[in-house]
C-alpha positions in Angstrom: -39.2 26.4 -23.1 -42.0 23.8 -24.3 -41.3 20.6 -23.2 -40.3 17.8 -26.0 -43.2 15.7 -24.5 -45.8 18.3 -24.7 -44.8 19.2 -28.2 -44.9 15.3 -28.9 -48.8 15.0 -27.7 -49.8 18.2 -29.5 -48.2 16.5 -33.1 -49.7 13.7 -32.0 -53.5 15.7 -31.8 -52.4 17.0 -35.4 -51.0 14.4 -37.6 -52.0 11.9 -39.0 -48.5 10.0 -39.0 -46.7 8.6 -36.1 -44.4 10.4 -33.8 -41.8 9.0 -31.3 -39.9 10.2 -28.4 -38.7 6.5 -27.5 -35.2 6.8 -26.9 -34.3 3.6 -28.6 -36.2 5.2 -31.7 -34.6 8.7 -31.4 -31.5 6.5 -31.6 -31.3 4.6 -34.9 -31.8 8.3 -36.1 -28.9 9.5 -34.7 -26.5 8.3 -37.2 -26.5 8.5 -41.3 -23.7 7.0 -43.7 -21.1 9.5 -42.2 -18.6 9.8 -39.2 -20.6 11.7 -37.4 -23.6 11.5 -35.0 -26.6 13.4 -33.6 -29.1 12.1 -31.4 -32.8 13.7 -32.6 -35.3 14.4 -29.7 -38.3 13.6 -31.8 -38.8 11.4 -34.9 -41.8 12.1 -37.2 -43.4 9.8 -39.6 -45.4 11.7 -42.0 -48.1 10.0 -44.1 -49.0 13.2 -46.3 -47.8 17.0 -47.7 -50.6 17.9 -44.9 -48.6 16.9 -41.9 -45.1 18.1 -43.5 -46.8 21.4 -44.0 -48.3 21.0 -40.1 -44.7 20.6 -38.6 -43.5 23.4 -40.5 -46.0 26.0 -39.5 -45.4 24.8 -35.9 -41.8 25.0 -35.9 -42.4 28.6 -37.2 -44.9 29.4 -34.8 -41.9 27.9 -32.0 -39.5 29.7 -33.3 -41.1 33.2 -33.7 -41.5 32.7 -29.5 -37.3 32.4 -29.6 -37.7 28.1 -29.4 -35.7 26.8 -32.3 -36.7 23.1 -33.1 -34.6 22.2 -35.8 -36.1 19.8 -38.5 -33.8 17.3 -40.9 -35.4 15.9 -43.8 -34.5 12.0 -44.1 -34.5 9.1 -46.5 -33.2 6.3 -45.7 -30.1 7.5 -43.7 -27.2 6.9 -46.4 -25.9 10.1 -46.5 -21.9 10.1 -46.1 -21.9 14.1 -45.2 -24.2 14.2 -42.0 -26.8 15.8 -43.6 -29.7 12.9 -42.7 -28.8 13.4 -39.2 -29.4 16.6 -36.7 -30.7 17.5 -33.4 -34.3 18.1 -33.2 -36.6 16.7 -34.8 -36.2 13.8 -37.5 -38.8 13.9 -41.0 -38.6 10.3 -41.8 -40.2 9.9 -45.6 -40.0 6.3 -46.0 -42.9 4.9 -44.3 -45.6 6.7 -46.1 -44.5 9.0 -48.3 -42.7 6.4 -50.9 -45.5 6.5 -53.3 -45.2 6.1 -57.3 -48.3 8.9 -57.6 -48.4 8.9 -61.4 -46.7 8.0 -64.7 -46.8 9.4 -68.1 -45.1 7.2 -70.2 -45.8 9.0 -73.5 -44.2 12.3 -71.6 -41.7 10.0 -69.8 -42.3 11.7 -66.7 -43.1 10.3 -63.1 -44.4 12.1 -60.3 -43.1 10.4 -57.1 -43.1 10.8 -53.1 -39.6 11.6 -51.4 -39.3 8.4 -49.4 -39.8 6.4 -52.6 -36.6 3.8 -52.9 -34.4 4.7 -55.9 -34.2 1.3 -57.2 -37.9 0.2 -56.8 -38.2 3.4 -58.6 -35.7 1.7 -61.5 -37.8 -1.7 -61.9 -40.9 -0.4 -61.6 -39.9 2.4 -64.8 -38.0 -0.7 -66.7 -41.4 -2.6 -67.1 -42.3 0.5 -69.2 -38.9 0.0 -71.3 -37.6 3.6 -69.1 -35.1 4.6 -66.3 -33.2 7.8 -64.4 -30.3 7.7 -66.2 -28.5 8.9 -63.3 -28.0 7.1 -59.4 -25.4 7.3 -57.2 -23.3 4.0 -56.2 -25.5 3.8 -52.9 -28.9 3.6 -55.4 -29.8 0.1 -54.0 -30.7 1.4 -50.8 -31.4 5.5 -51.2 -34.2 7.1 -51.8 -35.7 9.4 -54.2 -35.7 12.2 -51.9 -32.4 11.9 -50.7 -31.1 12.1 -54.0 -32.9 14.9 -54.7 -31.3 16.8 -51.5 -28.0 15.2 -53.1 -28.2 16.2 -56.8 -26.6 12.6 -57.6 -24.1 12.5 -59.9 -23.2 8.6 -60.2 -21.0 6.4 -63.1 -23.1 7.7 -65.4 -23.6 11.4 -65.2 -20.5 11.6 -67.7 -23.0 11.0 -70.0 -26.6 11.5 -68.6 -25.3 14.4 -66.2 -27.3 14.9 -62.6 -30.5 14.3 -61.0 -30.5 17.7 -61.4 -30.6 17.6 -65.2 -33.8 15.0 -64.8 -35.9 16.8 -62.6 -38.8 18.9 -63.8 -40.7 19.8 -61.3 -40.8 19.9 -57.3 -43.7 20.3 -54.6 -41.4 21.9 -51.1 -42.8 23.1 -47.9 -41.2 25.9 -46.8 -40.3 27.0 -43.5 -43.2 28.3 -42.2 -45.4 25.4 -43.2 -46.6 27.1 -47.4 -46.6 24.5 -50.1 -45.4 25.5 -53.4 -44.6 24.0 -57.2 -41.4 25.5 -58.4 -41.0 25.4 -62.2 -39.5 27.6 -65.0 -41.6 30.7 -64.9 -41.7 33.6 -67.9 -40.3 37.4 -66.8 -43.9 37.6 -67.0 -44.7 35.1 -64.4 -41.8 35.8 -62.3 -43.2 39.1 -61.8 -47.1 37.9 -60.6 -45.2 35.7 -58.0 -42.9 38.3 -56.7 -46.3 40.3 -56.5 -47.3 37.6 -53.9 -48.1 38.8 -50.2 -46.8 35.6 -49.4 -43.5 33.6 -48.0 -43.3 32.2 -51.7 -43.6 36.1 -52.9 -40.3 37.0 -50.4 -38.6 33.9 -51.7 -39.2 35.0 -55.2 -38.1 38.8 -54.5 -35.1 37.7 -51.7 -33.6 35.8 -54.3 -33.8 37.8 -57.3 -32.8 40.4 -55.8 -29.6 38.8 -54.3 -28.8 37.3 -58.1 -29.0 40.9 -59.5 -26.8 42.3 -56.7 -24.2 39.5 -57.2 -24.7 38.5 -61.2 -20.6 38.9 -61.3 -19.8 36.7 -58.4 -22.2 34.5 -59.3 -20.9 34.3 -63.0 -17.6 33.1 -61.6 -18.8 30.7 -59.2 -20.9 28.9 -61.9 -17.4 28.8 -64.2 -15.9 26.6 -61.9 -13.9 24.5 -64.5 -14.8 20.8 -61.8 -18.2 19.0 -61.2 -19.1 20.3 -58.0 -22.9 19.4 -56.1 -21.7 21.4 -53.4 -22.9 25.2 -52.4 -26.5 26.2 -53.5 -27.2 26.0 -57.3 -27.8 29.9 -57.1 -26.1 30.0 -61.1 -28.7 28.4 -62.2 -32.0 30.0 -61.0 -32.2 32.5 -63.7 -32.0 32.5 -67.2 -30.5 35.1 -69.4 -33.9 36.0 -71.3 -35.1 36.7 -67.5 -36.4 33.5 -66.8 -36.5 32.0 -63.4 -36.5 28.3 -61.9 -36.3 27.4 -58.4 -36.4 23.6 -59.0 -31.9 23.6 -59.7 -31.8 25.4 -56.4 -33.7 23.0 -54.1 -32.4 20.3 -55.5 -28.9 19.5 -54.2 -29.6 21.9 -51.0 -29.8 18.9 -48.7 -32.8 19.7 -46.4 -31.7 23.4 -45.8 -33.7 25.5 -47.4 -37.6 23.3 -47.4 -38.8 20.0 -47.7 -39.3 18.4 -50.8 -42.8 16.5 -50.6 -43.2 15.3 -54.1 -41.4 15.2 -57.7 -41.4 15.5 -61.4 -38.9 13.4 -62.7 -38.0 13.2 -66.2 -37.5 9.4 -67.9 -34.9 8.5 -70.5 -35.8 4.8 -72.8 -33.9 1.6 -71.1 -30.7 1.0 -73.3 -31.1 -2.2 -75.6 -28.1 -3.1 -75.5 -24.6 -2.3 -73.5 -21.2 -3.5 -73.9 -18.6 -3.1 -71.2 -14.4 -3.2 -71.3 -12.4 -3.4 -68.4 -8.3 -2.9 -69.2 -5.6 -3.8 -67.3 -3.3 0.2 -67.2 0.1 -0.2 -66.6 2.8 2.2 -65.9 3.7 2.3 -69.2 0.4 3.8 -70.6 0.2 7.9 -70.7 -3.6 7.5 -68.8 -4.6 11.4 -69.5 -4.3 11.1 -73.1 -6.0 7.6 -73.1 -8.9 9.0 -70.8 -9.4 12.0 -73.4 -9.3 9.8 -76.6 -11.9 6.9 -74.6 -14.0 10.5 -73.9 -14.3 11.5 -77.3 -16.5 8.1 -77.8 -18.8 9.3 -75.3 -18.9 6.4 -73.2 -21.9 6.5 -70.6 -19.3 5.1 -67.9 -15.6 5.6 -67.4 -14.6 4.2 -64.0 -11.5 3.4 -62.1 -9.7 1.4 -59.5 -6.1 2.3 -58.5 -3.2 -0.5 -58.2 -2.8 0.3 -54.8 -6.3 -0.2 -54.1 -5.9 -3.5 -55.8 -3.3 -4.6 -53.7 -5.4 -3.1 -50.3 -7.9 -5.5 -51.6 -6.4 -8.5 -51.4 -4.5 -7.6 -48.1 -8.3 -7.3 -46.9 -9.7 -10.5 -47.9 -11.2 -9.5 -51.5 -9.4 -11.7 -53.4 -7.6 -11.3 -56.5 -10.8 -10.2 -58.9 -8.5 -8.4 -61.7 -6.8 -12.1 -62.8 -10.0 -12.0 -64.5 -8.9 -9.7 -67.3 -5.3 -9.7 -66.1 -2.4 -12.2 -64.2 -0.2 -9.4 -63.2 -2.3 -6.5 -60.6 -2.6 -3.3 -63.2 -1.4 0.0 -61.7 -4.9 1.1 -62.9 -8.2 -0.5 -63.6 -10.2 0.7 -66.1 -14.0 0.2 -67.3 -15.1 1.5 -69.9 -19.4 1.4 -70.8 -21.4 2.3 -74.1 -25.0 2.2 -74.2 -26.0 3.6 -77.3 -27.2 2.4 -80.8 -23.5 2.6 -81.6 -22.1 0.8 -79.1 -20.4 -2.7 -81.5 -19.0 -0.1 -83.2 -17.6 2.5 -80.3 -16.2 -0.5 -78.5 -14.6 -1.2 -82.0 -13.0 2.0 -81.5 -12.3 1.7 -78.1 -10.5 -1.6 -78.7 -8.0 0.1 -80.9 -7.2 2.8 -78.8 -6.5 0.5 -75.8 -3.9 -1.7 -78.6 -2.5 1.7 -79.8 -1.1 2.5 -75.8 0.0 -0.9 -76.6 -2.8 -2.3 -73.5 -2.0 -5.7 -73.5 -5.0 -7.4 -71.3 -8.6 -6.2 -71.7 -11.7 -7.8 -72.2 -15.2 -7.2 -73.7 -18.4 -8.1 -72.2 -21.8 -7.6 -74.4 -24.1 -10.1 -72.2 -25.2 -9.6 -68.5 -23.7 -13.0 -67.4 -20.1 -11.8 -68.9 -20.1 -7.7 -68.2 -21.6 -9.2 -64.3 -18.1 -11.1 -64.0 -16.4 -8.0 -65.0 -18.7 -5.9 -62.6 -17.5 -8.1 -59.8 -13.7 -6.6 -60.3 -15.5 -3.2 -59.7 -17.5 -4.5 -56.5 -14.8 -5.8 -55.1 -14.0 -2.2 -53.2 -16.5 -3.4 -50.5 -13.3 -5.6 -49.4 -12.9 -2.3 -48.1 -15.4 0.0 -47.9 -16.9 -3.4 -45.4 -13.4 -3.4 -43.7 -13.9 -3.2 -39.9 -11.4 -4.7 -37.7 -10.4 -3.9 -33.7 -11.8 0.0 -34.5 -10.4 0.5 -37.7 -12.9 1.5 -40.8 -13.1 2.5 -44.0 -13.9 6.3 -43.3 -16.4 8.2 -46.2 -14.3 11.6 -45.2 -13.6 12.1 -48.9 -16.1 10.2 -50.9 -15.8 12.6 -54.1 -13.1 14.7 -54.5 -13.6 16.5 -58.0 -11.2 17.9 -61.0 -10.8 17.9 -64.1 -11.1 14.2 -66.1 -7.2 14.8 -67.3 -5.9 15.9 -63.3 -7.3 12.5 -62.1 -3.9 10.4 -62.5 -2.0 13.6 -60.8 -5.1 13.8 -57.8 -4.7 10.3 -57.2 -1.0 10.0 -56.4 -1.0 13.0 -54.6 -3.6 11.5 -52.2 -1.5 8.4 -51.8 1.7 10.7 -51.0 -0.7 12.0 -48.5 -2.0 8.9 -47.0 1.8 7.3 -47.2 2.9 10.9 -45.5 0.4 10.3 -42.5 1.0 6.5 -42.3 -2.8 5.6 -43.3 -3.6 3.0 -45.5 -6.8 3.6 -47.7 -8.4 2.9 -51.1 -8.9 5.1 -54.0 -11.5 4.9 -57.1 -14.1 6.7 -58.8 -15.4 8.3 -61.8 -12.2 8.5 -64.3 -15.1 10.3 -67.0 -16.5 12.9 -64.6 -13.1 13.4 -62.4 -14.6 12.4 -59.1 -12.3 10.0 -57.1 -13.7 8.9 -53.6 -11.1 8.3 -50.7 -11.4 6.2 -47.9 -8.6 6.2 -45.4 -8.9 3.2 -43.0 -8.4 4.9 -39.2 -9.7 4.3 -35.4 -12.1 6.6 -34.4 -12.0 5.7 -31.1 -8.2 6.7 -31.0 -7.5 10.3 -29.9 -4.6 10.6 -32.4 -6.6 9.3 -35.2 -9.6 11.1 -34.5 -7.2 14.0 -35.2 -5.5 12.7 -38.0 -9.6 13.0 -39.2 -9.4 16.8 -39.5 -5.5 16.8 -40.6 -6.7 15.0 -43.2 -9.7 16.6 -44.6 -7.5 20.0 -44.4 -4.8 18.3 -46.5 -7.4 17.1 -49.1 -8.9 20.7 -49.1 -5.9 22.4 -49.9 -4.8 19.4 -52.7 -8.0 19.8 -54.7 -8.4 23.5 -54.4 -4.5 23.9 -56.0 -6.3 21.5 -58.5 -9.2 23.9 -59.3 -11.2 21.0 -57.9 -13.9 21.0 -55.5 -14.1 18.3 -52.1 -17.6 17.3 -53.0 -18.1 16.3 -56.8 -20.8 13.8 -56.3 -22.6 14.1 -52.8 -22.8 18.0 -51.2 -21.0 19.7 -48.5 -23.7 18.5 -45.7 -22.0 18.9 -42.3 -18.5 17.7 -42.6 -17.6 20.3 -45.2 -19.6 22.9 -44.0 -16.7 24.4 -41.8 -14.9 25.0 -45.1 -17.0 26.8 -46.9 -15.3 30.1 -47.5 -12.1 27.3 -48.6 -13.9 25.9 -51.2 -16.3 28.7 -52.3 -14.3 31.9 -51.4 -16.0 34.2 -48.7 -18.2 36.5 -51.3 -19.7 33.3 -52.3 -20.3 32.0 -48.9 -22.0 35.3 -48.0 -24.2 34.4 -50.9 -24.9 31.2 -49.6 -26.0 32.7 -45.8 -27.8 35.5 -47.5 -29.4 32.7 -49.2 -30.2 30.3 -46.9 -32.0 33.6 -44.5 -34.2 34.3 -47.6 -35.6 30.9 -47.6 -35.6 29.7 -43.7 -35.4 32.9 -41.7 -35.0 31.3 -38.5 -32.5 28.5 -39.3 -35.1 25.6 -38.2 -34.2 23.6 -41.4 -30.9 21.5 -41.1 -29.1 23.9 -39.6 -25.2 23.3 -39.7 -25.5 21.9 -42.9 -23.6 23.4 -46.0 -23.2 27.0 -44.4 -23.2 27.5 -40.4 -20.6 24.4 -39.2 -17.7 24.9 -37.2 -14.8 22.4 -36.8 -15.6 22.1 -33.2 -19.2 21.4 -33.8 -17.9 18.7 -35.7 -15.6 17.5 -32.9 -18.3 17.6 -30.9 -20.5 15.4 -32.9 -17.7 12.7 -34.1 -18.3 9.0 -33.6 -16.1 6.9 -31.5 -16.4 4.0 -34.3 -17.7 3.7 -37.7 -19.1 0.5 -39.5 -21.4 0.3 -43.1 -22.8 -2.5 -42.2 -26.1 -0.7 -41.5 -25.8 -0.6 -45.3 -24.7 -3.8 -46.2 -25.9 -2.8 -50.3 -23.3 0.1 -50.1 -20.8 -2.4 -50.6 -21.2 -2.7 -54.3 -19.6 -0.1 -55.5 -20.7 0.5 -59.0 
């Protein structure tokens, strides 16, 4: 075995980025926006596609000896499903690679670096009257490239879908160090690159091959009836005229299959205007039939906050935000967003189906200053989300549980049965318009029976969603923590798929290995904290 050291000083002879072996380094690596924790052996600072490709072809080079040096892709660390974290070595994007490289505004179109901060990516597109119509709630502080592994699907992806939907174009490396552009390519052109004496050429013909051998499977894994970023995008790689696009498979596959160096993201025009309703729900309002009426408007955001999560709120020192729109704490709280040319008229509309349920308190915002005050109702979840005290945390173990928009009421108070069941208190909100409802249970990692309770949990959550038709990872992939349930949530043809997949593109497991296929429950006891605190993150706590 080559010493870490020794590999170290030869990077060091190569690149032209930095590269550490400090242990203080190596540990602020060690831990992303989940409950877990790996401590890297090496981090690497790339500063171009040149040194990427360079760590890649050594890596291959390592592991066609039998040395496997694993290498996880990472942004700025957010990641709530361990997949910015991993033993190895660490490919940190921000330093250098967090370039705007070129913008076509009459395209609306921007080519950008992976390490590139989301929102610096948002105010440098809104002096050109554009935006990505789609960010997760963690935008403030994420980066391009860890969105990308994502496939985001924030508030507004009930209208604007994912980042999937908005990327054209992506530059990888792939495992053994070759650089390509994927792209929607012709029959024709599919053909020329499975013609390829190349690693690119056995991607192209691994993979079309495995679709053909599995079209049926693969049909009814992509009729999943819930929003799902979990699995590999596999459905949609080929097209039924024979078309073929490895861009919707890369993006979303968190690190696992090559490194995304550079992308073509598609630009929608900034929204004039926007007007915003948050309504106090009571027991007395039938909330699925309210939610598919307030749908039929096409809102671009339908969020919500359960009563409960109110009331944990307050308890936590968050105040009492909802007296804003209402006196009494609602058993739901809604918010409801239009952004369109229409929007006077669809909050019109909106207004009198919200009097027809006979919803007493509700208010309208149409400036910043006004919808900001209503905002603040939906903010105030980092009450909890920031909760820390004597051990106990707000855990991200189920940050988007998925079904359908019209199951969300049902979902939720089974999860609160669940939480009362196992004597957890926890808070509950999400995306009412896309049916993605994140759950953070409040337990002690550094207590043996909670630690448990962890896994008891999770299991529970599985089983609730999956009798749902729902999926345990709506808005934010598998990564890690739901890697060990796999065959669960995709069935076990499906997860062959997924390994059969993930040995096509990276043959010898070096990239993020563990991640979304290859986990075991005791690899994840194994790598458990013994505490958990955002405030690493203190932006995460404005949950929007």
């Amino acid at each position: 075995m080559v010493s870490m050291s020794k590999i170290a000083d030869y990077l060091r002879g190569k690149l032209t980025g930095e590269i550490s072996t400090d242990p203080a380094v190596c540990a602020d690596f060690a831990h992303d926006g989940s409950i877990l924790e790996a401590m890297p052996e090496v981090v690497i600072f790339p500063r171009t596609t040149n040194d990427v490709r360079k760590v890649a072809r050594f890596t291959w080079r390592l592991a066609e000896r039998g040395q496997i040096l694993p290498i996880t892709a990472r942004g700025s660390g957010t990641d709530t499903t361990g997949a910015a974290i991993g033993r190895g070595a660490i490919m940190s994007f921000p330093a250098h690679m967090a370039r705007i490289l070129e913008l076509d505004v009459k395209s609306q179109a921007v080519r950008v670096q992976p390490g590139l901060n989301f929102a610096a990516l948002q105010e440098a597109m809104a002096t050109h009257g554009l935006f990505v119509p789609t960010a997760s709630s963690d935008a403030k502080v994420s980066t391009i490239g860890g969105a990308l592994a994502s496939n985001v699907a924030g508030a507004k992806s009930i209208k604007y879908g994912t980042l999937r939907d908005w990327t054209d174009r992506l530059e990888v490396v792939l495992a053994n160090g070759e650089v390509i552009q994927t792209g929607r390519l012709s029959k024709h052109e599919l053909n020329a690159k499975k013609g390829l004496q190349t690693m690119e050429g056995e991607i192209y013909r691994g993979i079309d091959a495995l679709i053909d051998e599995n079209a049926e499977i693969i049909t009814g894994y992509a009729n999943g009836s819930s929003l799902s970023a979990g699995g590999y995008a596999i459905d949609l790689v080929k097209g039924s005229d024979g078309s073929f696009n490895l861009t919707p498979l890369f993006t979303g596959s968190q690190g696992t299959l090559g490194l995304i160096v550079q992308a073509i993201i598609k630009l929608a025009p900034h929204p004039d205007k926007v007007s915003l309703i948050a309504a106090a729900i009571t027991s007395d309002q039938d909330l699925p039939t309210l939610t598919e009426q307030l749908l039929a408007l096409e809102p671009s955001e339908l969020e919500f906050i359960d009563g409960d999560t109110l009331k944990l709120i307050e308890k936590k020192g968050g105040g009492t935000p909802w007296k804003a729109v209402s006196e009494k704490r609602p058993e739901t709280m809604l918010f409801i967003e239009f952004d369109d040319k229409h929007h006077s008229r669809k909050v019109k509309k909106a207004a009198r189906l919200l009097d027809e349920a006979a919803v007493v308190d509700a208010q309208v915002a149409s400036t910043w200053e006004d919808q900001e005050i209503l905002r603040s109702i939906h903010h105030s979840v980092s009450a909890i989300t920031n909760f820390s005290e004597r051990g106990v945390a707000a855990l991200p173990i189920a940050p988007d549980l998925s079904v359908g928009s019209a199951r969300v009421p049902e979902l939720v108070e089974a999860v609160k049965k669940l939480l009362r069941r196992n004597h957890i208190e926890g808070g509950i909100w999400g995306h009412l318009g896309t049916g993605v409802v994140s759950v953070r249970p409040l337990l002690n990692l550094a207590n043996l029976g909670q630690r448990q309770t962890v896994f008891k949990l999770l299991g529970e959550l599985l089983e609730t969603v999956n009798n749902m038709g729902g999926s345990m990872s709506g808005e934010f992939g598998d990564g890690r923590l739901l890697a060990p349930a796999t065959k669960e949530q995709y069935g076990a043809k499906m997860t062959e798929i997924f390994t059969k997949l993930k040995a096509i593109c990276d043959p010898y497991g070096t990239f993020n290995p563990g991640v979304i296929t290859g986990a075991t429950r005791d690899d994840l006891l194994n790598m458990l904290r013994q505490d958990y605190r955002e405030d690493r993150f203190p932006e995460l706590n404005l949950r929007g």
